[in-house]
C-alpha positions, 0 to 999 in steps of 0.5 A, spaced: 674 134 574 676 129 579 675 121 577 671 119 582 674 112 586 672 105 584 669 104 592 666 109 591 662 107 585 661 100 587 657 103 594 652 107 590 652 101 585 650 097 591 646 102 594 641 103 588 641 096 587 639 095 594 634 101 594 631 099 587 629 092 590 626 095 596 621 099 593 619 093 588 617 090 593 615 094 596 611 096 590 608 089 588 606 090 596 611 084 599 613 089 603 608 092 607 607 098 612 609 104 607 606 109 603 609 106 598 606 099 598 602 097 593 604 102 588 605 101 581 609 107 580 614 104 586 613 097 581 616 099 576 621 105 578 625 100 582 627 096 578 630 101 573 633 104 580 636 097 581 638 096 573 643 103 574 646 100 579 648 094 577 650 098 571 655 102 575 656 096 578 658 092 573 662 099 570 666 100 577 669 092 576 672 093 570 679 094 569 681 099 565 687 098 559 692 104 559 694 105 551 
């Protein structure tokens, strides 16, 4: 299986991160004019997007040991 490249995942870590807080916003309706204003659904999916990608983020900038 191929190893998939640290750019790689530090975009669709920043990306989720992004995404994640948009829809917050969107979801404790900071953020207007969508369907998805002031949803709860979309006030807590989220910030779980966000925790994933900060995840992957965090994971991505680590350096790895070859032993």
């Amino acid at each position: 299986m191929a190893t998939v490249t640290r750019p790689v995942l530090l975009g669709v870590g920043a990306l989720l991160v992004i995404v994640g807080l948009v829809w917050f916003l969107q979801g404790i309706d900071v953020l207007g004019g969508s369907g998805m204003s002031g949803k709860t659904l979309w006030a807590v999916v989220g910030p779980i997007v966000a925790i994933v990608g900060a995840a992957i983020l965090v994971g991505a900038t680590r350096t790895r040991r070859d032993t």
